[in-house]
N, C-alpha and C positions, 0 to 999 in steps of 0.2 A: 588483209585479215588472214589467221592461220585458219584456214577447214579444219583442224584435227582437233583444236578446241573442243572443248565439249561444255555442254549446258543439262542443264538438270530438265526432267523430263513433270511439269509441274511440280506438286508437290512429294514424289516419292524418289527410292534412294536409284532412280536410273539416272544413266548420263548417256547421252549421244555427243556425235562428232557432229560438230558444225554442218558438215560436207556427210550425209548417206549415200545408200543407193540402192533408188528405188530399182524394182525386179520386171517391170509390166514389158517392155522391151525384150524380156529372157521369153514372155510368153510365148513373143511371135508379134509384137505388137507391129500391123503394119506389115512386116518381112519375117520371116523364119528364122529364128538362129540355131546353128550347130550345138547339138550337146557340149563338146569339147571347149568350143568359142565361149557358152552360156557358165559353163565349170571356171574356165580361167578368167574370164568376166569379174565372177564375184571372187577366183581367189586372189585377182589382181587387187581388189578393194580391200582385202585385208592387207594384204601384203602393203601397200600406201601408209597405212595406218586408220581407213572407214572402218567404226566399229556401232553404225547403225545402218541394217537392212531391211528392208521392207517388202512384200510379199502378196500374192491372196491366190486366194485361190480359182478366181474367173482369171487373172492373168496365164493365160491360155488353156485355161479347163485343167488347170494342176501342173501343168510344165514350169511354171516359174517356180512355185512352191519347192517341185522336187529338184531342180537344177539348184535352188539357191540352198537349199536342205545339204544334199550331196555335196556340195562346194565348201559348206561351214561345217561336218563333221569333222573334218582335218584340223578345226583348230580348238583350244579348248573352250565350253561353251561360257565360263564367264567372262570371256573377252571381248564380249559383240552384245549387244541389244537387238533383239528379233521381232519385230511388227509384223503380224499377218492379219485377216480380215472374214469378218461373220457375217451372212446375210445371206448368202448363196452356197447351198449344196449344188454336189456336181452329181448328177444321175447317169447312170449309163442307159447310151442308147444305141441302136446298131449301125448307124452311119455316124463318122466324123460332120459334126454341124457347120453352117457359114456361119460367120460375122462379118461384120463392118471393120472389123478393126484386127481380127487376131485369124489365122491364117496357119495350116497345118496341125489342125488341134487334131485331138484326142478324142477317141466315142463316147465326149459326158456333154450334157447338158445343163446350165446354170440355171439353177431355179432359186428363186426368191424365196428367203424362208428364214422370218424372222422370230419364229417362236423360241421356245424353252429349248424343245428335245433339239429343234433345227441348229440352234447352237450349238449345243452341246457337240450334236452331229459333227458341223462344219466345224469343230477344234479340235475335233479322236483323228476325223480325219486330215486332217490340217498337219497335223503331228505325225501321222502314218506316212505322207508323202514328203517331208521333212526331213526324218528318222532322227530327229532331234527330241531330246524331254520335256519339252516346254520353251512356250512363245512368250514374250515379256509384254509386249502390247496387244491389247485384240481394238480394231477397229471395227464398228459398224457399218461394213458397208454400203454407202448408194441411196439409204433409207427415205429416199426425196418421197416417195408415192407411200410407205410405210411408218409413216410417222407415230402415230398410236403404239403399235406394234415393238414399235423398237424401242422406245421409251418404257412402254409397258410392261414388255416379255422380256427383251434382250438385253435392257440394259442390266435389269433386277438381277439375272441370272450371271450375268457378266461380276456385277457387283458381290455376289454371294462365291463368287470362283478367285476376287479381288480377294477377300476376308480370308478367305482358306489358303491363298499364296500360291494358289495356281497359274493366276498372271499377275503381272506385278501394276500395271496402267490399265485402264479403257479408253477407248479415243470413238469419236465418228469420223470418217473419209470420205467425203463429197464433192461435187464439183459446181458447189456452191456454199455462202455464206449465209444467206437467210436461216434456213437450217440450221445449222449451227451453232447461228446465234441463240435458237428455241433451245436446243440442246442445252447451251451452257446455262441457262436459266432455269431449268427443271433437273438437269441430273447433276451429279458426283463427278463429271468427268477429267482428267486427269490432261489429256490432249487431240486438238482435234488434226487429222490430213485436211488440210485445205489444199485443192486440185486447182491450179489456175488462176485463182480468184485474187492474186496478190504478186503480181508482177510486174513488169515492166509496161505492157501493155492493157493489163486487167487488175485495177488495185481497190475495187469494190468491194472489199472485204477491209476497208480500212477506217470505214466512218464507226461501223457498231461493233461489227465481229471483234475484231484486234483489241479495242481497249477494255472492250466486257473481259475479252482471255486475259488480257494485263492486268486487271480488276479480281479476276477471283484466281487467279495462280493458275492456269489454263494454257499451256506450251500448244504452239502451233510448229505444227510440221507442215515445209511447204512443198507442195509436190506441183508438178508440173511449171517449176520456174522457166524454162524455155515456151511454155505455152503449146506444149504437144510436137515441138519441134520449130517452130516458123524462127524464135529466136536463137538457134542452132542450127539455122539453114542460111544458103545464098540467097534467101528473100526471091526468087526467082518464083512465077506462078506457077500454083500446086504446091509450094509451101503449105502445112498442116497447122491449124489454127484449131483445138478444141476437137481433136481426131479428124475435122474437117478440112476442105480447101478453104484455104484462108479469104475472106472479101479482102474486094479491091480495097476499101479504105483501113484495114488492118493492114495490110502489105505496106500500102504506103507511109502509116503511119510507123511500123519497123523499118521503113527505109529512113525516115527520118531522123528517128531515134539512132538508127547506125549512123549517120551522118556526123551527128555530134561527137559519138563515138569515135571516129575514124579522126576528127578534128584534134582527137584529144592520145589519141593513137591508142586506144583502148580497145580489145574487140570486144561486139556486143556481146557474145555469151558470157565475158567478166562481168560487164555492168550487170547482164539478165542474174546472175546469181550470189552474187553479192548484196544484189538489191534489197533484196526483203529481207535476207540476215540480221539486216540494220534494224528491224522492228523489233523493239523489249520484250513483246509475248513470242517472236520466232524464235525456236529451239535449235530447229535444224532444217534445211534443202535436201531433197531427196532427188537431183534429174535422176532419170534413168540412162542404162546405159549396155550398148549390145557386144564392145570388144571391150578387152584390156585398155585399145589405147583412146576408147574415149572416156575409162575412168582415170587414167592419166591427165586425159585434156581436162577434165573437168577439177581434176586436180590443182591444177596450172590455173586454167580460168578461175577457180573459187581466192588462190592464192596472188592474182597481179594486183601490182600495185596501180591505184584509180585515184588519180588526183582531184582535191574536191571543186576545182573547177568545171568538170565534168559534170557532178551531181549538179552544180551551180546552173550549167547553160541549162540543165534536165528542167530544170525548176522554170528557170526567166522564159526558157518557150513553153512552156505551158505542157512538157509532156509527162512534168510529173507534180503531183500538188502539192505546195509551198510544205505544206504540215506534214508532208511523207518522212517518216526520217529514213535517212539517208548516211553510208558508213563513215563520214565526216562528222554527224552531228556528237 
């Protein structure tokens, strides 16, 4: 497949490149990155020809925002599509916070906050840490516990900022499909981030979610197609599975999957990203990515050639279900 391809972002006049890149890694996601690393990061992604980036602002309490911000005023703004995400304001507080997952932050705290003004909030400031005019896609994020709310308050508001042409999409970004599927049934939306839920090893998102989006013109972007890293790893224990250590029987289950792989001399981070491209409603893959040269690699991997006997053995052992399409079909 060519990554630089581009598909249309539901029904409006965006287009994304097959191949994006996502920002959560520039956070700190996991490990730290250098300002300098995080800058040539994404200006390596244009420079390829990625002209869809993705963003928020919990990704490291505003450091992805502004590294990915800073990075793209060097080019001109209608040559990229920009997705950021609403749902949490960042507060200052007087100590840098822990997480689980993101690691040299900044003295804000992520708070949930799916109203009217909270929106409004999270997109002045969204734009302030950017230094960019405007974001083309707003994502809801994470809204699993705030479902009312986001429907209720944030979409409306999102919708009313659509009319005026202040963003051009709305999506929600979750790291699930049930969700989403309620979503596409009740609002206007445009495209959802699906996080994990449509990979190689997690394709639960494939029975309702996927053909409702095929159904009402509804582009999926799929984000975390390595699965938080375990299929971008030596599959060696402590492998990251869903920000977690991955269980024994996912590990084993990606050693298997590589096996075919390796039968077929394909590496698994081809098959992991290529895979779900093949679905009608996916728009575009978003891995993330913390140097230059793993948007290279990922480049590489989006672009080898995968012969359909690969997808074939995927199928006959059962590690992927007959009805998945596949970039053969």
């Amino acid at each position: 497949m060519n990554p630089l391809d581009t598909a249309q972002v539901g029904t409006t006049a965006l287009k994304v490149t097959r191949l994006g890149l996502g920002g959560a890694p520039l956070g700190g996601l996991f490990t730290d990155v250098e300002v300098p690393t995080a800058l040539s990061t994404v200006a390596k992604g244009h420079e390829v020809g990625i002209r869809y980036f993705d963003t928020a602002p919990l990704y490291g309490h505003g450091k992805s925002e502004t590294y990915v911000g800073q990075a793209l005023q060097a080019f001109p703004r209608d040559q990229f599509v920009l997705s950021s995400k609403v749902g949490r304001v960042l507060d200052p507080v007087d100590r840098q916070p822990d997480t689980d997952t993101y690691v040299a932050l900044p003295p804000f705290e992520a708070v949930f906050d799916y109203s009217r003004d909270g929106i409004l909030r999270s997109l002045e400031e969204s734009l302030q840490r950017l230094g960019l005019d405007r974001i083309d896609i707003a994502f809801i994020h994470d809204p699993d516990d705030h479902h009312e709310q986001a429907i209720n308050e944030a979409f409306p508001t999102l919708a009313d900022l659509r009319s005026q042409g202040v963003i051009s999409a709305i999506g929600a970004g979750m790291n699930q499909w049930e969700a989403l599927s309620q979503f596409a049934r009740e609002g206007d939306f445009d495209c959802f981030l699906l996080a994990g839920r449509y990979t190689l090893l997690d394709y639960s998102g494939l029975d309702d979610l996927l053909p409702l989006c095929e159904e009402k013109q509804i582009s999926i972007m799929l984000g975390g197609p390595y699965n938080s890293g375990i299929l971008a790893s030596d599959l060696q224990p402590g492998a990251t599975y869903f920000y977690q250590e991955a269980p024994a029987d996912v590990l084993d289950k990606a050693r298997q999957i590589k096996s075919v792989c390796d039968r077929h001399d394909v590496p698994l981070k081809a098959a992991a990203l290529q895979f779900g491209l093949a679905h009608p409603a996916a728009a575009a893959t978003i891995p993330g990515a913390r140097s230059p040269q793993e948007v290279e690699e990922n480049i590489q991997m989006a672009s080898y050639s995968i012969p359909a006997d690969l997808w074939s053995e995927l199928r006959h052992e059962g590690y992927l279900p007959e009805y998945a399409p596949v970039p053969t079909d």
